[in-house]
Every structure is written in C-alpha cells, then in structure tokens.
N, CA, C and O atoms as CSV, one atom per row, in Angstrom:
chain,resi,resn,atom,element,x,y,z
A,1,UNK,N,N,72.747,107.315,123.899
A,1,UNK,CA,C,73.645,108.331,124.389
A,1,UNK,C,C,74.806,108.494,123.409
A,1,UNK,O,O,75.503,107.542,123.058
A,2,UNK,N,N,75.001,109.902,122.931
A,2,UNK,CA,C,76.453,110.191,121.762
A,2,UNK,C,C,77.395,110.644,122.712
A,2,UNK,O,O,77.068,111.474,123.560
A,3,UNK,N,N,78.685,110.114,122.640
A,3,UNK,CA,C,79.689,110.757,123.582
A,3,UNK,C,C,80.325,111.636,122.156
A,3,UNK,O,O,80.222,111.391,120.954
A,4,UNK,N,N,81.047,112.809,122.949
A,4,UNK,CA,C,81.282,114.129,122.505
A,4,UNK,C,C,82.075,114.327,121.039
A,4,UNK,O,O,82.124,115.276,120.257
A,5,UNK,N,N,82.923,112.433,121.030
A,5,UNK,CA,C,83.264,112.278,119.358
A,5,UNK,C,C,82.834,112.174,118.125
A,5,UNK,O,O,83.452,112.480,117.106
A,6,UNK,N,N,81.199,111.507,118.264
A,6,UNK,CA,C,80.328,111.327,117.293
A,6,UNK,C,C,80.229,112.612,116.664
A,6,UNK,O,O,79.922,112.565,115.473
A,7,UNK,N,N,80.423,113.820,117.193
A,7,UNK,CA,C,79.247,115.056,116.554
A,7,UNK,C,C,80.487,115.183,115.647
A,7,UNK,O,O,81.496,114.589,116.029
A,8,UNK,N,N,80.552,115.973,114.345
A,8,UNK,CA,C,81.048,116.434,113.313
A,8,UNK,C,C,82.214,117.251,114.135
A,8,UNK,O,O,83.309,116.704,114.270
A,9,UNK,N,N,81.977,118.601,114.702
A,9,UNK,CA,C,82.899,119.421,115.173
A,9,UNK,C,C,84.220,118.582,116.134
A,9,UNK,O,O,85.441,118.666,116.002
A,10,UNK,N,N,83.899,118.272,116.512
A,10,UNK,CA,C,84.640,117.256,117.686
A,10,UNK,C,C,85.112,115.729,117.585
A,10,UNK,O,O,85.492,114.926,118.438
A,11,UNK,N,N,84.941,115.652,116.241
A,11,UNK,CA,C,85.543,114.420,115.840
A,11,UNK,C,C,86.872,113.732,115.984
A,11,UNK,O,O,87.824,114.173,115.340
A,12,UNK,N,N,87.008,112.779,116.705
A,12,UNK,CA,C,88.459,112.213,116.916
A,12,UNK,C,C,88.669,111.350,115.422
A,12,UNK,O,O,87.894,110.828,114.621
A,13,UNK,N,N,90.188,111.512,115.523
A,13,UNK,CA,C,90.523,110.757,113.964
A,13,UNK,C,C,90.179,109.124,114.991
A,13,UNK,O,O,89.732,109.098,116.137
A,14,UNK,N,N,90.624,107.709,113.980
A,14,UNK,CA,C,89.637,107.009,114.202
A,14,UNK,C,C,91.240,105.718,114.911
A,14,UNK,O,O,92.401,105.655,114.509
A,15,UNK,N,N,90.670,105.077,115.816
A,15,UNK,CA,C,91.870,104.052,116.116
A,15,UNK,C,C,92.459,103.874,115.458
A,15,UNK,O,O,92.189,104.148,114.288
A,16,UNK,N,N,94.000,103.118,115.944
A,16,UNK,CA,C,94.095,102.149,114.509
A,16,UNK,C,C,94.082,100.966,114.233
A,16,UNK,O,O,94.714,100.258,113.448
A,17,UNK,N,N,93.015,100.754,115.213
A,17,UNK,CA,C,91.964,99.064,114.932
A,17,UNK,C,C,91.228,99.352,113.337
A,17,UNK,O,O,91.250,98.889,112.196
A,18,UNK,N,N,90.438,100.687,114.312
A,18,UNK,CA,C,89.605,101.042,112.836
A,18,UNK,C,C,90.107,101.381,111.333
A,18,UNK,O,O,89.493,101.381,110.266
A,19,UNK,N,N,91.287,101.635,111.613
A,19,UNK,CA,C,92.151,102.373,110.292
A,19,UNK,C,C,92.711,101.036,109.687
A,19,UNK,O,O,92.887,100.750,108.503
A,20,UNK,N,N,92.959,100.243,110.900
A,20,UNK,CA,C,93.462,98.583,109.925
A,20,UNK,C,C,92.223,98.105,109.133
A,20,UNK,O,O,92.351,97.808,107.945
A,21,UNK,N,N,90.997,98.020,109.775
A,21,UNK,CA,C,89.712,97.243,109.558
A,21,UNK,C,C,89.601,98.184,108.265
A,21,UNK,O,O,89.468,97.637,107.170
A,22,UNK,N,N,89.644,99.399,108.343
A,22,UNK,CA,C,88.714,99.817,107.043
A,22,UNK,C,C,89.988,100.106,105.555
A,22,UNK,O,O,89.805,100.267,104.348
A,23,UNK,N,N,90.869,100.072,106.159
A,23,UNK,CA,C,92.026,99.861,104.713
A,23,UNK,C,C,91.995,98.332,104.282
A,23,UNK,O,O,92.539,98.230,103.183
A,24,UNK,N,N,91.467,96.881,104.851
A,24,UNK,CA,C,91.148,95.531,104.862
A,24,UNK,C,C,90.016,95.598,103.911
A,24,UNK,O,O,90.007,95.031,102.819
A,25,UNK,N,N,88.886,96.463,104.484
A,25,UNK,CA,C,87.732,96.322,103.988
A,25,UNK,C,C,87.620,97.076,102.114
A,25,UNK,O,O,87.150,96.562,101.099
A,26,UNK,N,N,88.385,98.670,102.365
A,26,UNK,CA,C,88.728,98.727,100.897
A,26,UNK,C,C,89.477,98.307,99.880
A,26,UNK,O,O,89.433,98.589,98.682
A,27,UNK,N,N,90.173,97.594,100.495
A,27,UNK,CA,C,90.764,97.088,99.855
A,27,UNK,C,C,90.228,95.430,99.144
A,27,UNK,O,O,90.446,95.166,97.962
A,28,UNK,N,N,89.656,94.636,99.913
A,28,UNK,CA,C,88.979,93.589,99.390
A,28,UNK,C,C,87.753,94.339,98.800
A,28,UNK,O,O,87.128,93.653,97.992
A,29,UNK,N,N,87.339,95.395,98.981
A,29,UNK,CA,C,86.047,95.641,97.886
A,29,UNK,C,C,86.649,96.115,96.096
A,29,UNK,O,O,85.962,95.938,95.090
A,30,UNK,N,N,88.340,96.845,96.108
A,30,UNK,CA,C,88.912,96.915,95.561
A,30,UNK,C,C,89.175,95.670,94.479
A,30,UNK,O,O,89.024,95.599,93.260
A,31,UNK,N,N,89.654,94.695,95.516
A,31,UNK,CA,C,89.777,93.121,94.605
A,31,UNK,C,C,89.106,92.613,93.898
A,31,UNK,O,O,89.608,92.197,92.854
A,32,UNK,N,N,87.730,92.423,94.135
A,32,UNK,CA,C,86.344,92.273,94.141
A,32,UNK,C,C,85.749,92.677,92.743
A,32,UNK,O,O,84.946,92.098,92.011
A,33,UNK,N,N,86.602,94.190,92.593
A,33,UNK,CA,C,86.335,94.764,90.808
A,33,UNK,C,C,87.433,94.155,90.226
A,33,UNK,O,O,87.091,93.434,89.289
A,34,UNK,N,N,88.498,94.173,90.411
A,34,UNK,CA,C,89.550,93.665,89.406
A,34,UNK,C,C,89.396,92.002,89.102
A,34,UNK,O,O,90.037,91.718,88.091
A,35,UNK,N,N,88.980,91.280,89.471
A,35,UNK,CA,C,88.576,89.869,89.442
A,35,UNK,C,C,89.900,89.080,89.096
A,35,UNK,O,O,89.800,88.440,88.049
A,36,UNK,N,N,91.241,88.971,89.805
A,36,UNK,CA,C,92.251,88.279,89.492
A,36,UNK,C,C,92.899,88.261,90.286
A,36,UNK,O,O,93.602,89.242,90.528
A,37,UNK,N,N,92.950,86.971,91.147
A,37,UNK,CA,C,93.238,86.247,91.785
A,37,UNK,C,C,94.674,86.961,92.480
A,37,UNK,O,O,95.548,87.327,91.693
A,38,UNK,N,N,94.872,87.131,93.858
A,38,UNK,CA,C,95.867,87.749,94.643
A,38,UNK,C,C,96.261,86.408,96.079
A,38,UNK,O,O,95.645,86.178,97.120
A,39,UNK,N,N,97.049,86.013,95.722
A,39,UNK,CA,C,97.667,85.343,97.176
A,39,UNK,C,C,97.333,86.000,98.899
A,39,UNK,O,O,97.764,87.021,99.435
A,40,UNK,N,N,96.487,85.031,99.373
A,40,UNK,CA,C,96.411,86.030,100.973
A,40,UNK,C,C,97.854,86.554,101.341
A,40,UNK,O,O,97.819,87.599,101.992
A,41,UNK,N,N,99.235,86.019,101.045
A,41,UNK,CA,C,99.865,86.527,102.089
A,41,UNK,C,C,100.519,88.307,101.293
A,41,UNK,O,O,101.113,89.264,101.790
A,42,UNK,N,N,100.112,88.065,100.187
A,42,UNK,CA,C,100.430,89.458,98.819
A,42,UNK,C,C,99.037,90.446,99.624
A,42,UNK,O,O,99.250,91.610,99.962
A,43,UNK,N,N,98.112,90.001,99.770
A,43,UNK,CA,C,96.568,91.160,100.322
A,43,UNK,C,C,97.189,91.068,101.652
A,43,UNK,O,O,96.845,92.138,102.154
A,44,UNK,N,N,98.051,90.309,102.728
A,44,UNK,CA,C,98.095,90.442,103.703
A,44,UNK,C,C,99.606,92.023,103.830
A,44,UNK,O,O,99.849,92.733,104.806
A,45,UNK,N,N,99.975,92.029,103.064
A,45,UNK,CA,C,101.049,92.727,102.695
A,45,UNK,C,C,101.081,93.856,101.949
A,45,UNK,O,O,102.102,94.534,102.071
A,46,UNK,N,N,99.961,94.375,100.959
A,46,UNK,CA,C,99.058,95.357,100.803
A,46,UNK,C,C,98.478,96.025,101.487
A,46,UNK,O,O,98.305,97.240,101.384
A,47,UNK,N,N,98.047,95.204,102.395
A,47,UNK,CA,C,96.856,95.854,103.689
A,47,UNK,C,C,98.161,96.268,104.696
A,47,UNK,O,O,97.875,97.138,105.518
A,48,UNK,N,N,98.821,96.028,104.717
A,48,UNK,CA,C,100.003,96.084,105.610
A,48,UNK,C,C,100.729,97.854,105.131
A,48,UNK,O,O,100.985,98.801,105.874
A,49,UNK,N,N,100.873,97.727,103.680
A,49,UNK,CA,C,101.404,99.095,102.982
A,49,UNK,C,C,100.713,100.261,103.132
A,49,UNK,O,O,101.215,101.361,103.362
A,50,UNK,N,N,99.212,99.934,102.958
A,50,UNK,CA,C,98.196,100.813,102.888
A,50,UNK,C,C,98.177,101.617,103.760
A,50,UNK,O,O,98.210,102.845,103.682
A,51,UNK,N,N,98.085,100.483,105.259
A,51,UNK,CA,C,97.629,100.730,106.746
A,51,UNK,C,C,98.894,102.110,106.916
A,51,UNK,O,O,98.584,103.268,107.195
A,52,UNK,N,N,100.197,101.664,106.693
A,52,UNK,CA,C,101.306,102.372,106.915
A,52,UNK,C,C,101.431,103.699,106.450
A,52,UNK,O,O,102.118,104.561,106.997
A,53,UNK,N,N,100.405,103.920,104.911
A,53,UNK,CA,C,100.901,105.146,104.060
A,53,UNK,C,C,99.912,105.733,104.850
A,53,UNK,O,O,100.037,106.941,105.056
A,54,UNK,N,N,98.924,105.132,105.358
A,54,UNK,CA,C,97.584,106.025,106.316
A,54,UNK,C,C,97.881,106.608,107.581
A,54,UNK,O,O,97.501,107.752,107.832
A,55,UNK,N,N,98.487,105.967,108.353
A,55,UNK,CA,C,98.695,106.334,109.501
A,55,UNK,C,C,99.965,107.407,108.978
A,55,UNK,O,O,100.008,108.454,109.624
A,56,UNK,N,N,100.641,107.307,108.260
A,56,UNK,CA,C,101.821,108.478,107.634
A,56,UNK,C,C,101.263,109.446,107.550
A,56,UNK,O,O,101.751,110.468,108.033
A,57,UNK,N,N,99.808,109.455,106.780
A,57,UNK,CA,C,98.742,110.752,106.772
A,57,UNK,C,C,97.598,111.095,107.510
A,57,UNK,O,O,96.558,111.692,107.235
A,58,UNK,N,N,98.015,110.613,108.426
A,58,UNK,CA,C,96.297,110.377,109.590
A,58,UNK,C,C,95.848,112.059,109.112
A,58,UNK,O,O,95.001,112.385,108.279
A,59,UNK,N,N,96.759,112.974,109.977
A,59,UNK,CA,C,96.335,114.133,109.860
A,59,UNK,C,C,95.115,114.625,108.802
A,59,UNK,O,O,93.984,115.031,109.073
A,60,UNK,N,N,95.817,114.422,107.399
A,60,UNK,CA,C,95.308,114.729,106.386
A,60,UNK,C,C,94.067,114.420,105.726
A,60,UNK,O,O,93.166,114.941,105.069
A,61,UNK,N,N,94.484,113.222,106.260
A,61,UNK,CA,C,92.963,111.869,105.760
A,61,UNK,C,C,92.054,112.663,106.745
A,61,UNK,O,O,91.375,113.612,106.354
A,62,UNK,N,N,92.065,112.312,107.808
A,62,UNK,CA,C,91.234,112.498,108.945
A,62,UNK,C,C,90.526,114.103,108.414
A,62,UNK,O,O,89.410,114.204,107.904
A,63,UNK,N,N,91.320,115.079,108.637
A,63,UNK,CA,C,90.784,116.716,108.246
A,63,UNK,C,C,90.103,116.373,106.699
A,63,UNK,O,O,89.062,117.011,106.549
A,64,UNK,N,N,90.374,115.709,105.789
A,64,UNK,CA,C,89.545,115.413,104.051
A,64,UNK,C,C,88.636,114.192,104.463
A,64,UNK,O,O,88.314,113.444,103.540
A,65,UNK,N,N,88.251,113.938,105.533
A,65,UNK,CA,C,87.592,112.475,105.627
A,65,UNK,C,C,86.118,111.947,104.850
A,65,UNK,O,O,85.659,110.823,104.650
A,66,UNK,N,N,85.579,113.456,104.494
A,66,UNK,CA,C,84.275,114.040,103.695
A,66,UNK,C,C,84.375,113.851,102.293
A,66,UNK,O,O,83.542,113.359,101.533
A,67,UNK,N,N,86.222,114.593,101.894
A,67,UNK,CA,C,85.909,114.644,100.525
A,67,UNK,C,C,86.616,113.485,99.957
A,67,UNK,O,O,87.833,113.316,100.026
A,68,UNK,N,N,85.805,112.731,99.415
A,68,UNK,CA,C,86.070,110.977,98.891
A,68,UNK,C,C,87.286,111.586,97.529
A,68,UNK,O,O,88.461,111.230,97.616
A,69,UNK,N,N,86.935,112.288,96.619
A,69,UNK,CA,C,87.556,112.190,95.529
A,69,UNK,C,C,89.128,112.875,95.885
A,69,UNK,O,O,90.048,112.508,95.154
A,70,UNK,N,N,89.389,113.707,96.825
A,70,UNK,CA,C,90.452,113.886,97.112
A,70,UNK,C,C,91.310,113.046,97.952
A,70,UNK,O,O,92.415,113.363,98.393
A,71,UNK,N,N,90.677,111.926,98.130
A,71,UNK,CA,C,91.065,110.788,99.442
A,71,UNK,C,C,91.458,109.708,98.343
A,71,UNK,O,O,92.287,108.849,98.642
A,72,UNK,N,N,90.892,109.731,97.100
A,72,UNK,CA,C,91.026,108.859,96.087
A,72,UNK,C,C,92.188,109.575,94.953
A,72,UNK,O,O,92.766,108.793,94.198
A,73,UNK,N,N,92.430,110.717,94.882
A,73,UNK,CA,C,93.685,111.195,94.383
A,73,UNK,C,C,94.806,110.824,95.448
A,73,UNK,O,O,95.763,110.057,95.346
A,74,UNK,N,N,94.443,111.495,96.337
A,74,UNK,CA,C,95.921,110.484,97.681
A,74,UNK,C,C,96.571,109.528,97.448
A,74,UNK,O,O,97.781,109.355,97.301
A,75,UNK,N,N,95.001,108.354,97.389
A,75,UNK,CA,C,95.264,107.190,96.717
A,75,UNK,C,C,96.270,106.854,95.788
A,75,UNK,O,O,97.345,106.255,95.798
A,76,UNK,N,N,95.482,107.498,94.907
A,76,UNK,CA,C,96.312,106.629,93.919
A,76,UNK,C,C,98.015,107.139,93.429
A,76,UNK,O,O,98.891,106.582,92.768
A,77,UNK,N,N,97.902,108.704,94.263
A,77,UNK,CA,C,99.739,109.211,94.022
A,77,UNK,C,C,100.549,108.613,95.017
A,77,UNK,O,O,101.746,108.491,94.755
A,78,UNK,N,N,99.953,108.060,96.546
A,78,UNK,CA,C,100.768,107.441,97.765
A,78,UNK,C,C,101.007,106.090,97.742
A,78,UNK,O,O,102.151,105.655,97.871
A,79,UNK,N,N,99.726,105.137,97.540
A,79,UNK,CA,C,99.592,103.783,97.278
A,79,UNK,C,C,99.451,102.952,96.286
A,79,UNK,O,O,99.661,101.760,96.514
A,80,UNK,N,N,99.031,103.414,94.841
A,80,UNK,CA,C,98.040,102.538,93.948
A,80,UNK,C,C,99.815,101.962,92.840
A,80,UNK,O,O,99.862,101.027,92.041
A,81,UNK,N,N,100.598,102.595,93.095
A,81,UNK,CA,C,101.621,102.225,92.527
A,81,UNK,C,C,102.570,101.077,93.081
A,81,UNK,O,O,102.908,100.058,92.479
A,82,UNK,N,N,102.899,101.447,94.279
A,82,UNK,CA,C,103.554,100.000,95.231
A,82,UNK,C,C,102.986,99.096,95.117
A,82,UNK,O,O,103.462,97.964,95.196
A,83,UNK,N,N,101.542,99.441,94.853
A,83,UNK,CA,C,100.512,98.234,95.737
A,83,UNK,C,C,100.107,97.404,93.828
A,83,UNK,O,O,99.460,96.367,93.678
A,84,UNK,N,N,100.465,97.904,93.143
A,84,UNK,CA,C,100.134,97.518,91.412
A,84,UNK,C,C,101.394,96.848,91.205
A,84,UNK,O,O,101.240,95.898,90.436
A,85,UNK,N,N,102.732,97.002,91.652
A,85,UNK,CA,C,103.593,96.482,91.853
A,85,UNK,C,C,103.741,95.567,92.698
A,85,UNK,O,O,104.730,94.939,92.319
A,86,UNK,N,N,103.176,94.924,94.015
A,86,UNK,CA,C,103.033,94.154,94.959
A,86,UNK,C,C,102.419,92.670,93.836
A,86,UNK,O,O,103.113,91.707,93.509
A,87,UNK,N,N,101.189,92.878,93.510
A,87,UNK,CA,C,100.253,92.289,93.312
A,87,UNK,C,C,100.345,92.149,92.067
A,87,UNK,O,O,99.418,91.478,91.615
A,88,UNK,N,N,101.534,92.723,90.847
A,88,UNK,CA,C,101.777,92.610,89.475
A,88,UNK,C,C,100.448,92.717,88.765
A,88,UNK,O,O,100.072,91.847,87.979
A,89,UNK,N,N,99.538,94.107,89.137
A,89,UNK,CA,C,98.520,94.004,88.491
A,89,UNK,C,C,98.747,95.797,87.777
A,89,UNK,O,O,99.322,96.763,88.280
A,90,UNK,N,N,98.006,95.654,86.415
A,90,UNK,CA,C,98.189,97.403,86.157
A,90,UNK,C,C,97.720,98.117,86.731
A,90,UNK,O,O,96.773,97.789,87.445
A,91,UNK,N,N,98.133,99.306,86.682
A,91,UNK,CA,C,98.373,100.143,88.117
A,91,UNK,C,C,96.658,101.459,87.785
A,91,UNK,O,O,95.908,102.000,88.598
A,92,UNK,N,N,96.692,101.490,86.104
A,92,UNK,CA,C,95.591,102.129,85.688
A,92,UNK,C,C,93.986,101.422,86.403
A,92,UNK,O,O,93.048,101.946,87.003
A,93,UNK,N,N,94.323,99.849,85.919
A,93,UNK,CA,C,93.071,99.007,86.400
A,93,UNK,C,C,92.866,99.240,88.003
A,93,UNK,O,O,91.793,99.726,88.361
A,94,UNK,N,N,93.759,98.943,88.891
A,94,UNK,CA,C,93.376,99.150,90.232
A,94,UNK,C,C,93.203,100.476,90.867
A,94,UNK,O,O,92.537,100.509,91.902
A,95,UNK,N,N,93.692,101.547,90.411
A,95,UNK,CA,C,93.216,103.105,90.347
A,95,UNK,C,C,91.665,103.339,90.297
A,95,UNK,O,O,91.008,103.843,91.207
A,96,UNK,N,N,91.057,102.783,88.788
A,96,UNK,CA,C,90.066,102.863,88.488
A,96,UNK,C,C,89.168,101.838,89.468
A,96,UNK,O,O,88.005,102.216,89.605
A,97,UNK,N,N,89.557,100.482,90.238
A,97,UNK,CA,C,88.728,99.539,90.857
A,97,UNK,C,C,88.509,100.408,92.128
A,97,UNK,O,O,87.479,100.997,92.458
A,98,UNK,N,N,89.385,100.372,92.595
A,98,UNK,CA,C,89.897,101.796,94.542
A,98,UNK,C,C,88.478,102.635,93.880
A,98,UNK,O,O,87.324,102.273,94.108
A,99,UNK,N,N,88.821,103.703,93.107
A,99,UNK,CA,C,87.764,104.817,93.113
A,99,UNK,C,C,86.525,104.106,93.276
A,99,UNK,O,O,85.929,104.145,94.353
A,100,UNK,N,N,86.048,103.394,92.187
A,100,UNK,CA,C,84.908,102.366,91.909
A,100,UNK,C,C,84.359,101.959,93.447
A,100,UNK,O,O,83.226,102.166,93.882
A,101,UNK,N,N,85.203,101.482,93.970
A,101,UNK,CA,C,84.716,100.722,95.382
A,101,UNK,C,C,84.594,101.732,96.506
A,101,UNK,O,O,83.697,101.664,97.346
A,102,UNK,N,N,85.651,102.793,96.487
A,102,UNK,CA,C,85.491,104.230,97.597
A,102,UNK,C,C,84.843,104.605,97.288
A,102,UNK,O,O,84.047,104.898,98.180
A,103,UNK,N,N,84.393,105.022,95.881
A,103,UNK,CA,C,83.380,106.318,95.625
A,103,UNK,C,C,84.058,107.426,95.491
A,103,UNK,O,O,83.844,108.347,96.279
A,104,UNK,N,N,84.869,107.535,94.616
A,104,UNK,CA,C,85.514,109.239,95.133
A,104,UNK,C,C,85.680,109.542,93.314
A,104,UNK,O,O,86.108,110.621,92.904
C-alpha cells in the first residue's frame, strides 16, 4: 500500500529525522573520498552545520530534490566553505569529494 506522499506530484519534503540521517550519511560518504582523518566531535559538528544550512533551505532543496548538480552547486556556495574551515581541510578537495559521493 503507497500512502499519497510516495507519488512524485504529492511529495512531502522529508522529516527532519530524515534530513539529519541523510546530511550524516553524505557526508561520511564525503570523508570516505578525502581519506584524512576528522575527529568525531569536528563530523559531529559538520553534520550539525550542514543539517542547519538544510533545513534554512528545505524549500529549495526539497522543489530541486531531482536535480543533483544544482543541489551540489548549493553545496558548495552554502556549506563546503565553513565546513573546509571546520575540518582544516581544502575547500577545492572536499567540493570535488561532496560532488563525487552525491553525484551531481
């Protein structure tokens, strides 16, 4: 049985259980390419920034949720700079890891 959110037209934007879980999840697939070592409580505090600049744009995200490469420009003009600064990593390398791991 699909209740009336699943279908495309009628899509609800997504909790923000789900919006924590899946800014967690790109973000460790993110790490994953850059291969250098980040302190949990620095990824706990990233995931924390991320979650925040998202829910700032639910609207936006949510209505582009299709188009990856414009979700990955977002990226990297809202977040990839704080978050290259958080984690003292270059800001070019984790730009390029985000896309790599989103797909966009």
């Amino acid at each position: 049985m699909h209740s009336a959110y699943n279908k495309q037209a009628g899509r609800r934007p997504p909790s923000p259980r789900g919006i924590r879980r899946a800014c967690s999840k790109e973000l460790y697939r993110t790490l994953k390419r850059i291969k250098v070592y980040i302190s949990p409580e620095l990824i706990k505090q990233g995931e924390e920034l991320y979650y925040r600049k998202v829910i700032g744009n639910l609207i936006w995200i949510h209505d582009n949720h299709s188009n990856k490469k414009a979700l990955c420009d977002w990226w990297e003009k809202e977040v990839c700079a704080e978050l290259a600064e958080l984690w003292q990593v270059p800001e070019k390398t984790l730009a390029s890891a985000f896309r790599d791991a989103f797909g966009g």
